[in-house]
Every structure is written in structure tokens, then in C-alpha cells.
N, C-alpha and C positions, 0 to 999 in steps of 0.2 A: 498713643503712648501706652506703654505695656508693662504695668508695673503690680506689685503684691501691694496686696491691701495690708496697709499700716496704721497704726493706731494713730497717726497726725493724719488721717485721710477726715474730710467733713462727714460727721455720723457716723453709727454703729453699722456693721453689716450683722445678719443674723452668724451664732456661733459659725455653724455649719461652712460659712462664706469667708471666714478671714485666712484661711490660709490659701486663698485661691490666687492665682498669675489673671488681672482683669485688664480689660483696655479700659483706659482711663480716660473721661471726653471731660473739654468744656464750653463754652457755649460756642467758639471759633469753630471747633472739632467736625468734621463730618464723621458719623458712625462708620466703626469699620466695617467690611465684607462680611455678609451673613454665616460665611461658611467658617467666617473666626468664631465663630458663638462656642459657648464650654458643650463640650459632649454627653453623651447620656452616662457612661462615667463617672459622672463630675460631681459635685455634690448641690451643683446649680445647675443640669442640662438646659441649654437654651440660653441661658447668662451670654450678652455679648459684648455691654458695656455699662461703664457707672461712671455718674458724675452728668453736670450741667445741667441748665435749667430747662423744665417744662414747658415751652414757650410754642405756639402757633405753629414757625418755622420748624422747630424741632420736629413738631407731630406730623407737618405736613411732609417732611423728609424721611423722619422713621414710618409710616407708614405705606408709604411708596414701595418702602423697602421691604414689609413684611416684619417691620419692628415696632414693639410699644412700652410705654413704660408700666414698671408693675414696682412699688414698694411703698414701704410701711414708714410710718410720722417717724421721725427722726434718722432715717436713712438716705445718703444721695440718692440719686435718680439712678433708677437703675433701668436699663434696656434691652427687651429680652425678644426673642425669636427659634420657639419651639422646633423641637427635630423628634415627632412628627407633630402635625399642628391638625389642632379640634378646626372642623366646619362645618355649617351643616348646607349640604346639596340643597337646594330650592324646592327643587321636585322632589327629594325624598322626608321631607319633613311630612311627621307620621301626626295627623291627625285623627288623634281615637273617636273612636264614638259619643265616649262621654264628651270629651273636649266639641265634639259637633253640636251634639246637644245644647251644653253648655251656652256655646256661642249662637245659636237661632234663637236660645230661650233671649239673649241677653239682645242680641238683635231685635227682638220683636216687642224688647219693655223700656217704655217710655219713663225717659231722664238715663239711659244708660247710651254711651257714648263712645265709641273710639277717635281721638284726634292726636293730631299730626304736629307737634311743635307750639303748641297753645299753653305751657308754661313749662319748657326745656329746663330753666334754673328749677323747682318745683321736683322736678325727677330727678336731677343727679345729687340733688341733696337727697332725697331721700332714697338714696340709690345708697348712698354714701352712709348714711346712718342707721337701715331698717337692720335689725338684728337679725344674721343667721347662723343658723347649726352649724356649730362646728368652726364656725371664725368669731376668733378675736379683732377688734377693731376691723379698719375698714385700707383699702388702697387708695382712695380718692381722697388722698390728701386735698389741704385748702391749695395749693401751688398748683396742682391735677385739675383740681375744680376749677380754677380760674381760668386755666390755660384751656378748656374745653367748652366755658363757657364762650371764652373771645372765639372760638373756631365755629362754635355755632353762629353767630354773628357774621359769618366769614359763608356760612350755607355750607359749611363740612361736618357738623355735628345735629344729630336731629334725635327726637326725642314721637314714642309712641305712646300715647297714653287712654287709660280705662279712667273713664267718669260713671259718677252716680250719682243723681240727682244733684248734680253741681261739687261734686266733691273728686277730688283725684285716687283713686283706690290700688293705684298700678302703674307698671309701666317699664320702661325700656330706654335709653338714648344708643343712637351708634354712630359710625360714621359712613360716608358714603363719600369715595372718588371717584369718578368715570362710571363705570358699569360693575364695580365694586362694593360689597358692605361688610362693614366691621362690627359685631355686637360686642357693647361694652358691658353694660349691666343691667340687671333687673330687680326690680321691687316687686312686691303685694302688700296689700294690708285689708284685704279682703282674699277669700278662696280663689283662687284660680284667673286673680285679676292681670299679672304679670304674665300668663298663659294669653289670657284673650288677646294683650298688647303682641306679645310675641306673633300667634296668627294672623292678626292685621298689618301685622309688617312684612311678615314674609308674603301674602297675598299683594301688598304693594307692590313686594320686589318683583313677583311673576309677574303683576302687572306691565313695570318697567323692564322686561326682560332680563332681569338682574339674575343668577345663577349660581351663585355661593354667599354664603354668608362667612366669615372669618371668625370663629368661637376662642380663637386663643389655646386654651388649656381643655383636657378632657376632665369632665363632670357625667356622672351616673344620669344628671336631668336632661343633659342634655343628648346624651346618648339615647335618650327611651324618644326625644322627640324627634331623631331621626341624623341627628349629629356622628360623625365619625373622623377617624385619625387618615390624614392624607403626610405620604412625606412632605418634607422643606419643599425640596426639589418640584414637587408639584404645585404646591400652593403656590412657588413663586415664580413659574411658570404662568399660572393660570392670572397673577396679578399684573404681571408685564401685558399680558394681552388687553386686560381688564381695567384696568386704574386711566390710562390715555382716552380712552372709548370717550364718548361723547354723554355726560350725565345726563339723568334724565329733568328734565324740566323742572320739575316741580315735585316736594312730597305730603301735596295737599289730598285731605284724606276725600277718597273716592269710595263710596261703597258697591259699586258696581265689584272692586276687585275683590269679596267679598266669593264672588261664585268661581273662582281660579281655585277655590280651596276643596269645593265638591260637587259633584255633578248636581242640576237642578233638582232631578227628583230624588236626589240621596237619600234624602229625610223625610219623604211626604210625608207615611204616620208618623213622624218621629214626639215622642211624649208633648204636648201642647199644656200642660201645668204649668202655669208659673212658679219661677222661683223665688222665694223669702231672700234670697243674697244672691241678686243675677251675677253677683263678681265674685 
């Protein structure tokens, strides 16, 4: 259904969005065609649809498709699918030196930890609350929240996380269909601890032969780690192949996958100092 957003619509849209033509869903509704999404034009490029609830089924459909939701406390749900869309390539994720460093130091000091879904709620709350530059409030609404927590439950939603000495200092959740992965968000609360999660994930994914990661929106951060804009038309492409595949077993942490990130003798001198804050 194809209709302007009206002030009897449930929630505010931001200024920018009210006088837009949206398709309007509810929870019957299947999303339209991706190729209906607003144009770069538009004062929303990517906008494809608003309305209905957050739900399991939802997510498991819109992301099939190459759609997710993205809005703020007091607005419907709204369902978006960039033209062109952030990824970042498996193999081109750019592991600096200092990040190498970093992570051998943090490898080799006892009570620091990388795991694999050991408290999924834990991270997307604090996913949803850690303060950043430049944003106001958060997207992970409580409705988002729950609907991600039941999918993790479900083994679609999984969560990467940095410990230190028993503490959680970082991290990461995303999702994973087939041979597919979606990164939702990321935390620190120490230096470079949502770094260290990030590179234990994607060395997972080489593990499982997994070969994009889906970034959503382009970010300056993410670009420096080796992220780039691919059109619609490819990404969704590259997901019809990818999402059917056969998932991989399990994403219980291996550190074997650890050396997929640099050849053995990368680092042999590499500084052996310990660090005051390995995260």
C-alpha cells in the first residue's frame, strides 16, 4: 500500500521524511520489491518501507531480501535497503600492524579472551546504550531488542565478544544465514576492544568459508578496515547465491582461526611488552 505519510500515521517520521510517497506494511504485508526503495534523490535514499512489527518472521524475510530495519524510539518501523550498500570483502579486511600487535599481545595475556555467543543479551544492550560521537540516542530500540534477542534463540543472531579478566570490555552481534553475514553493531569500553571482536569474527568467517560481511551504511571506520560500497544489484546478487548455501555448523570460538588473519611468521619480532589495557 502506497500512501504519504500523514500525521494519523503511528509516530513521528523525522522532519526530512513527511512529505515522502512510502509503502506502507503491516504485519500481514510482505515487503515490496527492493527496486521500489526511495532513490538517492530522495531525502531518504534506501527507504523502502514503514510500518509493522519487529518480529522473527519479519527479519527472517527482510533479510533474505537484503532489507533491515533502522529507526528511532517513537517512529514505526521503518525498512531500509541502500543503493549502493557498505560490505566489507572477507579477504580484504585490512589488518594494520598496530591492530596485529594489539591482538598477539592480547592473545598471549592471560584472563583476556575472545568468545562466541557467552552473553549475546550483554552485547546488544550494550550495543544499544555505549555513547557515540556524533549520535544521538540509539536504533535498537526495546521492540529491535527483543526481536533479535528471540532470533538469536532461533541460531540467526550471534554475538562476538572481548573479555578481561572476567569482564566483557567489547564486542559485536550479527547475523548469519547460509554462507551469509550481516554486522549489526559494535561496542568498546576499553581501547580497541570492539576491534579485537571484529577480527575474531571475520577470521571465523574465513574459517567457514564465508566471503562478505553486509555493513549496511558507509562509515569512515569502516572503510579504513577494509569496507566498501558495492551496488544493490550486486549485493543482491551475491545474497541469492549465499543465504540457501548450507550454514556452517557451528560458531563456537576456534582459535586455530586466529592464523587465517596473518601468515605465521608475520610477527616473529613483533614487540613482546606487555600491555597495561590488552583491550
Amino acid at each position: 500500500m502506497v500512501q504519504p505519510y500523514t500525521k494519523d500515521r503511528p509516530g513521528p517520521l523525522p522532519p526530512a521524511m513527511t512529505g515522502l510517497t512510502l509503502h506502507w506494511i503491516d504485519d500481514d504485508t510482505p515487503l515490496p520489491p527492493t527496486a521500489l526503495a526511495l532513490g538517492p534523490q530522495s531525502d531518504a535514499p534506501g527507504l523502502l518501507a514503514a510500518g509493522g512489527r519487529v518480529t522473527v518472521a519479519r527479519l527472517e524475510e527482510a533479510y533474505r531480501l537484503g532489507v533491515f530495519p533502522w529507526f528511532s524510539p517513537g517512529q514505526p518501523a521503518l525498512w531500509w535497503t541502500p543503493d549502493p550498500r557498505m560490505v566489507l570483502p572477507v579477504a580484504e579486511f585490512r589488518l594494520s600492524h598496530s591492530l596485529r600487535k594489539t591482538l598477539r599481545r592480547f592473545l598471549r595475556t592471560p584472563g583476556c579472551e575472545l568468545r562466541f555467543d557467552s552473553d549475546f543479551r550483554s552485547v546488544i544492550q550494550a550495543c544499544a546504550h555505549t555513547p557515540r560521537a556524533g549520535q544521538d540516542g540509539t536504533w535498537i530500540v526495546p521492540s529491535v531488542m527483543a526481536a533479535y534477542a528471540e532470533w538469536h534463540k532461533a541460531d540467526r543472531v550471534h554475538s562476538a565478544e572481548t573479555w578481561v579478566n572476567g569482564e566483557l570490555v567489547g564486542g559485536l552481534y550479527f547475523v548469519a544465514i547460509g554462507r551469509m553475514c550481516f554486522g549489526e553493531s559494535m561496542f568498546a569500553h576499553r581501547t580497541d576492544a570492539s576491534k579485537i571482536a571484529l577480527a575474531g569474527f571475520v577470521a571465523a568467517c574465513r574459517a567457514r568459508g564465508i566471503g562478505m560481511v553486509d555493513c549496511q551504511q558507509n562509515t569512515g571506520h569502516l572503510a579504513s578496515l577494509g569496507g566498501r560500497e558495492i551496488p544493490r544489484a550486486d549485493f543482491l546478487a551475491h545474497l541469492t547465491r549465499t543465504v540457501g548455501a548450507a550454514a556452517p555448523a557451528d560458531w563456537s570460538y576456534d582459535e586455530t582461526a586466529w592464523g587465517l588473519l596473518w601468515p605465521p611468521a608475520a610477527d616473529r619480532d613483533a614487540e613482546a611488552t606487555p600491555s597495561r589495557d590488552p583491550a
